[in-house]
C-alpha positions in Angstrom: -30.0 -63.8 -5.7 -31.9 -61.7 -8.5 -35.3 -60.7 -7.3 -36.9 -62.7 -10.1 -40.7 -61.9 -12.1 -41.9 -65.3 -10.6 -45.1 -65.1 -8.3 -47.1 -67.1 -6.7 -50.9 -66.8 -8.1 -49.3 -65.5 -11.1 -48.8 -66.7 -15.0 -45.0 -68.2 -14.3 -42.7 -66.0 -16.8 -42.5 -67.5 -20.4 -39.1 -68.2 -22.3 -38.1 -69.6 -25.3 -35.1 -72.1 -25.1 -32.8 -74.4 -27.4 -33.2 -77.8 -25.6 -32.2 -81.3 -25.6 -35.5 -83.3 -26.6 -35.1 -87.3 -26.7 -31.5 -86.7 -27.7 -32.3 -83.9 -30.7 -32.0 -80.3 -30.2 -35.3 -78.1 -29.8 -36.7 -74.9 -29.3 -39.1 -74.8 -26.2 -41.3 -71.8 -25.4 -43.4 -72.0 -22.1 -46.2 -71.0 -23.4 -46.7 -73.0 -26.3 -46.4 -76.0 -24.3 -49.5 -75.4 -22.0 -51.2 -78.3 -20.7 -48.5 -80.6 -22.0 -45.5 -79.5 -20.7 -44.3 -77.2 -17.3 -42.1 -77.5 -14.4 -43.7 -79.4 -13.6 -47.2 -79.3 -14.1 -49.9 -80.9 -11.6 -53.1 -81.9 -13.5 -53.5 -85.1 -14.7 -49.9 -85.8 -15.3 -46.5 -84.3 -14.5 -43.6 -83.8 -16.9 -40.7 -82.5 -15.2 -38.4 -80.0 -17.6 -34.4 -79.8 -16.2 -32.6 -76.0 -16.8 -28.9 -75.6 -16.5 -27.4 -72.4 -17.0 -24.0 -71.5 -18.6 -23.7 -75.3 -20.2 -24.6 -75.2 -24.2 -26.7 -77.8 -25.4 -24.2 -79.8 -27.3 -22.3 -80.4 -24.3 -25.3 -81.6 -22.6 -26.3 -84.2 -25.9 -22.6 -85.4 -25.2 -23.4 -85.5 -21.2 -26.5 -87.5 -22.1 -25.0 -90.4 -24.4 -22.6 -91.0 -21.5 -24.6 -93.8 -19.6 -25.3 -93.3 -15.5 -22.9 -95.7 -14.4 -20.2 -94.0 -15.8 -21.4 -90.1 -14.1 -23.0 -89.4 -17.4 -26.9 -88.5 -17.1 -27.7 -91.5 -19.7 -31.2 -91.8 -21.8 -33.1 -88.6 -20.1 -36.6 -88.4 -20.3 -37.4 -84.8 -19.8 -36.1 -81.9 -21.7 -32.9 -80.8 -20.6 -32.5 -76.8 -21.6 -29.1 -74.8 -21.6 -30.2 -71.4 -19.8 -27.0 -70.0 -21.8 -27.6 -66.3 -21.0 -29.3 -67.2 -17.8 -32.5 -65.1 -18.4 -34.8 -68.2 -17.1 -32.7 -68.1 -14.0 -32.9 -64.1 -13.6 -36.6 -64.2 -14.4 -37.7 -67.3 -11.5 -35.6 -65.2 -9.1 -32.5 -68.6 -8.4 -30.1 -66.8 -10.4 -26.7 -66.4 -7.9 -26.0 -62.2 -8.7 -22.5 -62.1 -9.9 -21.8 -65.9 -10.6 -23.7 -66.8 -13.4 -25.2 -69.9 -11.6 -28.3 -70.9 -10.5 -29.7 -71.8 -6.9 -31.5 -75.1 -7.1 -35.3 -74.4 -7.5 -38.6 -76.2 -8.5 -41.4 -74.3 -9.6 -44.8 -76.3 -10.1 -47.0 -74.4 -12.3 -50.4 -75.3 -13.6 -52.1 -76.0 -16.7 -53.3 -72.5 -16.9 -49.6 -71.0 -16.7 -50.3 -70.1 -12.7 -47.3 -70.6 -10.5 -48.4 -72.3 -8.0 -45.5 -73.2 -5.9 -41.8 -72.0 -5.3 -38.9 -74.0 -3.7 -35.1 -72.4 -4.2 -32.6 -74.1 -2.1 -28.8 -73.1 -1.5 -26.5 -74.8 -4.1 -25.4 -77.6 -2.2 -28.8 -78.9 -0.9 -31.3 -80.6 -4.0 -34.9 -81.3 -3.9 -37.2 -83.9 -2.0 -38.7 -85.8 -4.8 -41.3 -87.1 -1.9 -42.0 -83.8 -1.2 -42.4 -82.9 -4.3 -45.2 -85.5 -5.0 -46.8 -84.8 -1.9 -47.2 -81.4 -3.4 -48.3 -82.5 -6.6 -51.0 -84.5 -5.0 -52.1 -82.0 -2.6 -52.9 -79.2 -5.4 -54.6 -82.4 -7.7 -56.7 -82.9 -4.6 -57.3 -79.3 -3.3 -58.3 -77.8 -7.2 -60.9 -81.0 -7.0 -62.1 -80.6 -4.1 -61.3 -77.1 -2.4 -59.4 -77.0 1.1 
């Protein structure tokens, strides 16, 4: 696993990637997307962002007009970004040395850019979406209130 620029208490790393958008292709840059779009963020709203690496965009449009039921990802709702030279990976530290794969991670950074929080789990093992919540709510609740 690359060592990664990600920090906690730090401005997450920015990138610029091509991405699937509602099922057209588009540039995302981190940065430019502050207070509307992160990974996810946890004021006010969340918007979840999905990074593959080594897969091109095209084949994820195809991957996306395949409906669920048939093992496709059907009509996403979140940006889906091809992580082609797997930079993103290498620079939140899930990047597998050697293998160009990723670990699976979630990162949940702020409106201000701040990472907040860091999850990478071995390939085989996802995320906790309850968890994930749980986390959401508690930095909502702890940034209005203190600890």
């Amino acid at each position: 696993m690359s060592a990664g620029k990600a920090r906690i208490q730090s401005v997450a790393p920015d990138f610029t990637a091509t991405a699937v958008v509602n099922g057209d292709f588009k540039d995302i840059t981190l940065s430019e997307l502050k207070g509307v779009l992160r990974i996810p963020p946890y004021i006010f709203r969340v918007m979840l962002l999905y990074l593959s690496t080594g897969i091109l965009c095209t084949l994820i449009l195809w991957w996306c007009n395949i409906p669920r039921k048939k093992g496709g990802l059907g009509n996403m709702k979140i940006p889906l970004i091809a992580d082609k030279n797997c930079k993103i990976s290498e620079d939140y530290g899930v990047l597998v040395e050697g293998g160009g794969i990723a670990f699976r991670g979630l990162f949940i950074i702020d409106t201000n850019g701040v990472l907040r929080q860091i999850t990478i789990n071995d390939i085989p093992v996802g995320r906790s979406v309850d968890e994930t919540l749980r986390l959401v709510k508690a930095f909502q609740f702890t940034d209005k209130h203190g600890e």
